[in-house]
mmCIF file of the N, C-alpha and C atoms, coordinates in Angstrom:
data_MODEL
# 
_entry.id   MODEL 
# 
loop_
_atom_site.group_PDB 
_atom_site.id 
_atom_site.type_symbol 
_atom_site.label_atom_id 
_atom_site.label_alt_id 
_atom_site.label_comp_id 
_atom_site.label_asym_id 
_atom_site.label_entity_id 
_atom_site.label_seq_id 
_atom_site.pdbx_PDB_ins_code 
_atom_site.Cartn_x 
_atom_site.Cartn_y 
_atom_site.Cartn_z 
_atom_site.occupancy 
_atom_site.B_iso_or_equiv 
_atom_site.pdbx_formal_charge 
_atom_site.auth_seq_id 
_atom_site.auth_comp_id 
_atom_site.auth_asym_id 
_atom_site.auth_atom_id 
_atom_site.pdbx_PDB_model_num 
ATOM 1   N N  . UNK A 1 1  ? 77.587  -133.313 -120.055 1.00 0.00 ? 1  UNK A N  1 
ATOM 2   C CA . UNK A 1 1  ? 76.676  -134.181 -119.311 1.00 0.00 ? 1  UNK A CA 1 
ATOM 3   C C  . UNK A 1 1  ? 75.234  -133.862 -119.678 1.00 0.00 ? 1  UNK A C  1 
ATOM 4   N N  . UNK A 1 2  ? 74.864  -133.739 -120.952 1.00 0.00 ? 2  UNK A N  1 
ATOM 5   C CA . UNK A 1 2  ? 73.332  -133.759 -121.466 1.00 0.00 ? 2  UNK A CA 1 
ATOM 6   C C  . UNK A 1 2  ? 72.675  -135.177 -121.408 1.00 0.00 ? 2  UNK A C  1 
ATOM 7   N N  . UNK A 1 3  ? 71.344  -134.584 -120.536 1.00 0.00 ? 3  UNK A N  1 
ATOM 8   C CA . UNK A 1 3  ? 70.557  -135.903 -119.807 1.00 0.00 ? 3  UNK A CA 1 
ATOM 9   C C  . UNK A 1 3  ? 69.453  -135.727 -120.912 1.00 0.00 ? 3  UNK A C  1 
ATOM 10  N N  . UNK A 1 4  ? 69.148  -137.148 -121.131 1.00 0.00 ? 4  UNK A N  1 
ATOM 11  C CA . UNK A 1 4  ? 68.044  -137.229 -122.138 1.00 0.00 ? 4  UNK A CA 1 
ATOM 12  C C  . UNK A 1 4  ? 66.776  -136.660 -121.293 1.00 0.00 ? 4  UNK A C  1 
ATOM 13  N N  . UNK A 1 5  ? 65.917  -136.157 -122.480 1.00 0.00 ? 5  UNK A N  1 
ATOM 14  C CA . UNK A 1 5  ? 64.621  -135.634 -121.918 1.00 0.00 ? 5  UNK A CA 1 
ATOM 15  C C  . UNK A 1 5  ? 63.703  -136.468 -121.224 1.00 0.00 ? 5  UNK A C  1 
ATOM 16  N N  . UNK A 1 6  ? 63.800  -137.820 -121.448 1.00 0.00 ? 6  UNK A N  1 
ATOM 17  C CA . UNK A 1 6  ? 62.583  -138.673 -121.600 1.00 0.00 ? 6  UNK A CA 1 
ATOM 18  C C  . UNK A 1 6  ? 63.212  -139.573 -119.683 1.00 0.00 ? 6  UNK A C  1 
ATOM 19  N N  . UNK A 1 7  ? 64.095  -139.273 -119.477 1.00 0.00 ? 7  UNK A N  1 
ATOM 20  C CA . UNK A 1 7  ? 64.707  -139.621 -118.094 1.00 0.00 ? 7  UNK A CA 1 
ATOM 21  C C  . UNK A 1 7  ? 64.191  -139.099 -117.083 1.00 0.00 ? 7  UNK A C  1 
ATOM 22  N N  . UNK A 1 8  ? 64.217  -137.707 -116.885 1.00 0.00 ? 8  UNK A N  1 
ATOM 23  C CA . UNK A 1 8  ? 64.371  -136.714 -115.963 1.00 0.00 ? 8  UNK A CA 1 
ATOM 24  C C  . UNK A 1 8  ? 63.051  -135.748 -116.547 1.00 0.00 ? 8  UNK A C  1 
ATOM 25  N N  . UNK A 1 9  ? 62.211  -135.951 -116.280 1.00 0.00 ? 9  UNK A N  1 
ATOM 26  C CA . UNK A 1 9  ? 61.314  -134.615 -116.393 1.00 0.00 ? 9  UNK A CA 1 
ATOM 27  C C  . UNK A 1 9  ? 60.391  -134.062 -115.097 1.00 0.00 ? 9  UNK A C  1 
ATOM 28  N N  . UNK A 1 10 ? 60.173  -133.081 -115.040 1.00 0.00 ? 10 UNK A N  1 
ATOM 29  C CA . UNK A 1 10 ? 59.421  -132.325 -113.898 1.00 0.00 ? 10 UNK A CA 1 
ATOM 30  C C  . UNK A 1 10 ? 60.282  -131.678 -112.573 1.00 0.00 ? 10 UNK A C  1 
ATOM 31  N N  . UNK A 1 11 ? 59.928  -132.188 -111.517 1.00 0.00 ? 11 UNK A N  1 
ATOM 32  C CA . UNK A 1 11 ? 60.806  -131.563 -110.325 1.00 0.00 ? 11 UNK A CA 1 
ATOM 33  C C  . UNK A 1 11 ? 62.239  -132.609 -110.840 1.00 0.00 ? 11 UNK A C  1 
ATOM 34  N N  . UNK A 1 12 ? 62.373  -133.820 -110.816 1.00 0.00 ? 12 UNK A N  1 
ATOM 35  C CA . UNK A 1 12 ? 63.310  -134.309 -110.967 1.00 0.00 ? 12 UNK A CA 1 
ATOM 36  C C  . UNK A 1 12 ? 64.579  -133.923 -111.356 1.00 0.00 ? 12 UNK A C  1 
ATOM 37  N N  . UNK A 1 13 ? 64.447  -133.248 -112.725 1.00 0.00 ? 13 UNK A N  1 
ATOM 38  C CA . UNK A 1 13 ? 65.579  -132.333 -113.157 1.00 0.00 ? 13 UNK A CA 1 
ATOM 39  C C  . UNK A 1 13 ? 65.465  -130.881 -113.018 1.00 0.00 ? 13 UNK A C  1 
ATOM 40  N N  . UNK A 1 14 ? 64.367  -130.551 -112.423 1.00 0.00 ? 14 UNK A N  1 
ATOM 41  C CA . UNK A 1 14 ? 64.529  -129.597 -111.174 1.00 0.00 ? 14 UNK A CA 1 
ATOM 42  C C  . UNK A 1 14 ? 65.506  -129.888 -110.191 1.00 0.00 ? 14 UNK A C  1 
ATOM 43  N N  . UNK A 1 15 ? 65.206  -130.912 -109.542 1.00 0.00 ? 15 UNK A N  1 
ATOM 44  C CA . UNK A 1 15 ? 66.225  -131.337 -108.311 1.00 0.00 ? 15 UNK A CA 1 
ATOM 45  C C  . UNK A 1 15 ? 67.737  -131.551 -109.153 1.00 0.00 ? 15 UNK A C  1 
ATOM 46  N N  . UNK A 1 16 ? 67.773  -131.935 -110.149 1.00 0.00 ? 16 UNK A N  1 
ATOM 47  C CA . UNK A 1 16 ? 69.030  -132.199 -111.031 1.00 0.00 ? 16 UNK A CA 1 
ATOM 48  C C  . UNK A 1 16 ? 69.950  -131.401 -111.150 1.00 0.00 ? 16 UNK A C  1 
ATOM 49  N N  . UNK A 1 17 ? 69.190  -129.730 -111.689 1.00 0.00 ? 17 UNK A N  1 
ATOM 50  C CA . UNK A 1 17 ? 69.616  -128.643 -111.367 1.00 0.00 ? 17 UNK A CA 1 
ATOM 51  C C  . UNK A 1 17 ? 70.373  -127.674 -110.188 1.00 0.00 ? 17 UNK A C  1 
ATOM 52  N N  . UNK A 1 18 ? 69.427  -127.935 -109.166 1.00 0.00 ? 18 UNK A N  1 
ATOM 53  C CA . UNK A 1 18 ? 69.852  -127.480 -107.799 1.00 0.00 ? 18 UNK A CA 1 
ATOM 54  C C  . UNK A 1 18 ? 71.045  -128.145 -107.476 1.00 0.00 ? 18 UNK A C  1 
ATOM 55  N N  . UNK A 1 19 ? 70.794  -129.531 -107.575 1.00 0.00 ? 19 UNK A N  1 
ATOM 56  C CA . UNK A 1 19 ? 72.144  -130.221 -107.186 1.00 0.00 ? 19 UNK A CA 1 
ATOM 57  C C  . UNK A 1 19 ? 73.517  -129.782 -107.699 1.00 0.00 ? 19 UNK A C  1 
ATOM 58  N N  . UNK A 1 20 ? 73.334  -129.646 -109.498 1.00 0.00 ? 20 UNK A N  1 
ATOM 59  C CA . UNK A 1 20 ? 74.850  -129.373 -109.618 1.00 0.00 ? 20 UNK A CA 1 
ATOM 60  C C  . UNK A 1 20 ? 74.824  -127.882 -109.019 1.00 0.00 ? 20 UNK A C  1 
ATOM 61  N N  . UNK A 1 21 ? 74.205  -126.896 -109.194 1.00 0.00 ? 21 UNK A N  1 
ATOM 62  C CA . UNK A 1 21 ? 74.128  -125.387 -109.062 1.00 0.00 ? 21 UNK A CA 1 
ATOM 63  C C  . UNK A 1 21 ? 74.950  -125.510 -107.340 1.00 0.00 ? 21 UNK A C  1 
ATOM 64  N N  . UNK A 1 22 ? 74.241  -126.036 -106.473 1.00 0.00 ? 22 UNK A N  1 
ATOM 65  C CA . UNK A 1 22 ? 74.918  -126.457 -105.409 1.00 0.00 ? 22 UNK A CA 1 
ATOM 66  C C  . UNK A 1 22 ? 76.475  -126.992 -105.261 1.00 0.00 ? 22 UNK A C  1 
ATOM 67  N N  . UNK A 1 23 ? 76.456  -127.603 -106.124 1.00 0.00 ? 23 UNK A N  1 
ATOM 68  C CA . UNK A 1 23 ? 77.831  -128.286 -106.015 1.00 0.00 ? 23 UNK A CA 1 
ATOM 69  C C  . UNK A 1 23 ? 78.776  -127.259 -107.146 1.00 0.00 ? 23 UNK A C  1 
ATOM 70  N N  . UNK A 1 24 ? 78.495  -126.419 -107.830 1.00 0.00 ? 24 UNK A N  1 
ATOM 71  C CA . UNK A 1 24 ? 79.527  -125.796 -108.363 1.00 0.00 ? 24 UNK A CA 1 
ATOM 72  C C  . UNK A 1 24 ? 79.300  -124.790 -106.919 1.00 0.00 ? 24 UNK A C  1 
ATOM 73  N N  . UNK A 1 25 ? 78.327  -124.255 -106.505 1.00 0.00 ? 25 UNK A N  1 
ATOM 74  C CA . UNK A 1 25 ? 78.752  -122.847 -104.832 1.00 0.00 ? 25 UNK A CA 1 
ATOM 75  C C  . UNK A 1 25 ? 79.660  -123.554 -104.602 1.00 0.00 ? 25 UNK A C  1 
ATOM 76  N N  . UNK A 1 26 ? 79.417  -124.956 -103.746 1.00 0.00 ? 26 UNK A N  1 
ATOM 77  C CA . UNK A 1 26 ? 80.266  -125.278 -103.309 1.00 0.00 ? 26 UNK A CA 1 
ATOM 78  C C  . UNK A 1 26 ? 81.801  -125.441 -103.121 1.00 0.00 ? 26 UNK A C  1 
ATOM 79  N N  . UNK A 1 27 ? 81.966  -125.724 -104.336 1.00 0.00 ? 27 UNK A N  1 
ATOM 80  C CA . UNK A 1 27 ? 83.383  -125.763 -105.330 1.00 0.00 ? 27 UNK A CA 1 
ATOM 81  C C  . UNK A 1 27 ? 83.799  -123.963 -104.957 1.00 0.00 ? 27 UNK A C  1 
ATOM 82  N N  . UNK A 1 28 ? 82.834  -123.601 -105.233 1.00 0.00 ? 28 UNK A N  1 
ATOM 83  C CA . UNK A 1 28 ? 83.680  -121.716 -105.653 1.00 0.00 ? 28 UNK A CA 1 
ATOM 84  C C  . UNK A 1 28 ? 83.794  -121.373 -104.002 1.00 0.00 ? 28 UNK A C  1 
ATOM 85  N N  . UNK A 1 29 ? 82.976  -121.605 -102.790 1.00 0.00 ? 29 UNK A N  1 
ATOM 86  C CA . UNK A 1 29 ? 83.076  -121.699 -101.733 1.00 0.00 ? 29 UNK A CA 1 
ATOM 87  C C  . UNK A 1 29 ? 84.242  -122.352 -101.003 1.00 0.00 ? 29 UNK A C  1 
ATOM 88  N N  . UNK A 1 30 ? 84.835  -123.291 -101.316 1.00 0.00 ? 30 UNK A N  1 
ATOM 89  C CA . UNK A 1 30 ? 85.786  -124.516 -101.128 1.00 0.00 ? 30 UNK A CA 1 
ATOM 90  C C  . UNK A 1 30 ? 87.205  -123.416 -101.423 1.00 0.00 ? 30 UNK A C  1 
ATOM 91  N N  . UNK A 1 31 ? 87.277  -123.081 -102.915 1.00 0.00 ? 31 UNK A N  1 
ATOM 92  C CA . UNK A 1 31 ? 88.528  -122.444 -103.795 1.00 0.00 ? 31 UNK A CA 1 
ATOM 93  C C  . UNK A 1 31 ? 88.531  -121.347 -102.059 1.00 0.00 ? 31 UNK A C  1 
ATOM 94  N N  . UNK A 1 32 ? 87.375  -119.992 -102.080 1.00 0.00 ? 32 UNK A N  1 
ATOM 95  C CA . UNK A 1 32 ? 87.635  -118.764 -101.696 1.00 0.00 ? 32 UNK A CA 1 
ATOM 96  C C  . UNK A 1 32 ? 88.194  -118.964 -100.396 1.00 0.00 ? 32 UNK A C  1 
ATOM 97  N N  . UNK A 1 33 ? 87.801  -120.136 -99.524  1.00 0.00 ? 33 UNK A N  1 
ATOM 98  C CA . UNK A 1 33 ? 87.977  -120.936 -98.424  1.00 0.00 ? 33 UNK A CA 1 
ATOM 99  C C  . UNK A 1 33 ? 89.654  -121.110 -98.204  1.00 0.00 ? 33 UNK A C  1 
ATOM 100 N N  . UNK A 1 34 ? 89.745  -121.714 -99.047  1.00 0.00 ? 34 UNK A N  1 
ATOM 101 C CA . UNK A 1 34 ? 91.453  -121.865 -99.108  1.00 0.00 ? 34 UNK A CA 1 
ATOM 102 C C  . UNK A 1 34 ? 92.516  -120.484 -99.711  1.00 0.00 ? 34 UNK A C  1 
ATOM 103 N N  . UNK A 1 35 ? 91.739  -119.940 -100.183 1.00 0.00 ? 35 UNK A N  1 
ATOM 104 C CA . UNK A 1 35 ? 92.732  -118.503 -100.647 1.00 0.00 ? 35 UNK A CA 1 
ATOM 105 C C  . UNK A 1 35 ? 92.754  -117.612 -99.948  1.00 0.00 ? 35 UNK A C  1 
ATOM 106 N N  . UNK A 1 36 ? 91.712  -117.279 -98.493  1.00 0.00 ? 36 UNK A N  1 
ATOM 107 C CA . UNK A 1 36 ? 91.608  -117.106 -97.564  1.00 0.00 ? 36 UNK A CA 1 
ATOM 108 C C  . UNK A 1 36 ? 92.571  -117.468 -96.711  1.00 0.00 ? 36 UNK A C  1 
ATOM 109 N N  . UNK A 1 37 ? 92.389  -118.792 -96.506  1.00 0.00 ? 37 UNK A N  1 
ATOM 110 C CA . UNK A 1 37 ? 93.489  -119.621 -95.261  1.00 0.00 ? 37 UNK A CA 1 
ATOM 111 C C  . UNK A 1 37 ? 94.814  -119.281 -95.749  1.00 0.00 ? 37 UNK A C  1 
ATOM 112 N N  . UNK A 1 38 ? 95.284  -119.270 -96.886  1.00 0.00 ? 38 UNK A N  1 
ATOM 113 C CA . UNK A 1 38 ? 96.521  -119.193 -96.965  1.00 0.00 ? 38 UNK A CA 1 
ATOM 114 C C  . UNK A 1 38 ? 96.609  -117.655 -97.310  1.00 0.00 ? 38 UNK A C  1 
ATOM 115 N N  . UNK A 1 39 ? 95.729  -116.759 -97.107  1.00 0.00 ? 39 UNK A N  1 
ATOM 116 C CA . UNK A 1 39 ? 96.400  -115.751 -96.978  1.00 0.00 ? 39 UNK A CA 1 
ATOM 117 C C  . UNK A 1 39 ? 96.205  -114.863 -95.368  1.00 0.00 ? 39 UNK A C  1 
ATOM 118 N N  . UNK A 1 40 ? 95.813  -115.344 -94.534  1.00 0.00 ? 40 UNK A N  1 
ATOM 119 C CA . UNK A 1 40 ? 95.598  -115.629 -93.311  1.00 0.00 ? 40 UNK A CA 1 
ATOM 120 C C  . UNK A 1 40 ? 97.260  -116.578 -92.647  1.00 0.00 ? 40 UNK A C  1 
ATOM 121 N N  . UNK A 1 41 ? 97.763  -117.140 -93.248  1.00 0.00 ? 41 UNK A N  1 
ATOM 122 C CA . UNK A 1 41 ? 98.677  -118.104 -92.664  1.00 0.00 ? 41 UNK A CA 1 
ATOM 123 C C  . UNK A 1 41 ? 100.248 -117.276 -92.926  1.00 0.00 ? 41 UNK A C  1 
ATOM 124 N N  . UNK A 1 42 ? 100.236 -116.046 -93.757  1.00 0.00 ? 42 UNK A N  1 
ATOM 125 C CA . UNK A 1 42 ? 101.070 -115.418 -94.058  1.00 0.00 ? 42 UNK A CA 1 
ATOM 126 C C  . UNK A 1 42 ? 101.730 -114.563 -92.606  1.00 0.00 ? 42 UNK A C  1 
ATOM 127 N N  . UNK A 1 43 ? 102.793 -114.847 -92.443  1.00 0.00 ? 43 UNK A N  1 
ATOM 128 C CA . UNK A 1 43 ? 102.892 -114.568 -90.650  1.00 0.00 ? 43 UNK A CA 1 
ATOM 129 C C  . UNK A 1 43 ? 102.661 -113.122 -90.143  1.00 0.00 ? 43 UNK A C  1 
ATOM 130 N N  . UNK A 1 44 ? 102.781 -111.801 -91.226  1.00 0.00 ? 44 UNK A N  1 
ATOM 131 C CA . UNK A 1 44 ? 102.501 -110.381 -91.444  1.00 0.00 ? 44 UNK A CA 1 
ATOM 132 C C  . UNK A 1 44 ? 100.613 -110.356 -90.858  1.00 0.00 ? 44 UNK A C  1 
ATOM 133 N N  . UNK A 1 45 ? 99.912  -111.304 -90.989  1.00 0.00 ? 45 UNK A N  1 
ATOM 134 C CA . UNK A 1 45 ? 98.660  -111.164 -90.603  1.00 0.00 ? 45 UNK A CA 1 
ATOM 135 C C  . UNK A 1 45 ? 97.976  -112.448 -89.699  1.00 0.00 ? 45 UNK A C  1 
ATOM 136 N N  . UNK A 1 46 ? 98.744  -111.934 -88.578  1.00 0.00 ? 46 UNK A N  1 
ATOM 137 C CA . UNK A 1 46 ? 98.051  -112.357 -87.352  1.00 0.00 ? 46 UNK A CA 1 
ATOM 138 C C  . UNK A 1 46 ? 97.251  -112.374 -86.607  1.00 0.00 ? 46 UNK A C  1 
ATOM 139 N N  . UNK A 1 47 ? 96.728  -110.807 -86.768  1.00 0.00 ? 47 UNK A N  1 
ATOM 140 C CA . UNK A 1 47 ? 95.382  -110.486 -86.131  1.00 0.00 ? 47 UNK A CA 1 
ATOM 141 C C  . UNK A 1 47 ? 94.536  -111.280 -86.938  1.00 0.00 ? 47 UNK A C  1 
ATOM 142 N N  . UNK A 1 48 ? 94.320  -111.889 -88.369  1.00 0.00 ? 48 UNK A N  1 
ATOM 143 C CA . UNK A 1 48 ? 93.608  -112.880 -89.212  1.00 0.00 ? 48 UNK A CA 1 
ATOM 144 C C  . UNK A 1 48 ? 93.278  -114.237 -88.698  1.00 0.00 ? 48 UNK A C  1 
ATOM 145 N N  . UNK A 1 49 ? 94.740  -114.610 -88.388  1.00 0.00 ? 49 UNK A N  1 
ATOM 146 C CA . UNK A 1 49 ? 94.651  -115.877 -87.703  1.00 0.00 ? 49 UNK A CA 1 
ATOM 147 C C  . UNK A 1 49 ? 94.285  -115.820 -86.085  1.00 0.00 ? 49 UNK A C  1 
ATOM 148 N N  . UNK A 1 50 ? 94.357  -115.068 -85.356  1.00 0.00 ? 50 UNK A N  1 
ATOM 149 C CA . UNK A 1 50 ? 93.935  -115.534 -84.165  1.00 0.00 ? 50 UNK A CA 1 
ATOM 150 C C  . UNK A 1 50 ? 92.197  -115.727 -83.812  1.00 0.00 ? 50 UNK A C  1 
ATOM 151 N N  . UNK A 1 51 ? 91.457  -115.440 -84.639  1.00 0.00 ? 51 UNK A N  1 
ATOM 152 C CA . UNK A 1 51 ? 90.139  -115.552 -84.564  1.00 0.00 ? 51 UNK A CA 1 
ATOM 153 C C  . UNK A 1 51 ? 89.726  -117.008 -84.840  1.00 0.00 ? 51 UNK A C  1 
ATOM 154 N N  . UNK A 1 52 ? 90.798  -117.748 -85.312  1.00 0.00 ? 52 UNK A N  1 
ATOM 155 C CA . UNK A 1 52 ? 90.279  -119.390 -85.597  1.00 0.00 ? 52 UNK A CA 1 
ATOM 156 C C  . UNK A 1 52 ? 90.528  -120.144 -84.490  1.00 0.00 ? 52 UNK A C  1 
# 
């Protein structure tokens, strides 16, 4: 996804940046989120789950 120069210059692809940088946390936030829950849902760890 290479954005031409002459599109996006200054804060713009500043803001361009943040956005995806944001949206990949997100993504890696999302994954740890769910590998969590399901290891929380494992019935051996209950004291895990009762805090939700």
């Amino acid at each position: 996804m290479a954005i031409p120069p002459g599109l996006y210059s200054g804060t713009s692809s500043l803001a361009l940046v943040a956005r995806a940088s944001a949206f990949s946390v997100g993504l890696l936030y999302g994954s740890m989120k769910l590998k969590v829950l399901k290891m929380t849902t494992k019935p051996h760890k209950v004291e895990a789950t009762a805090h939700h």
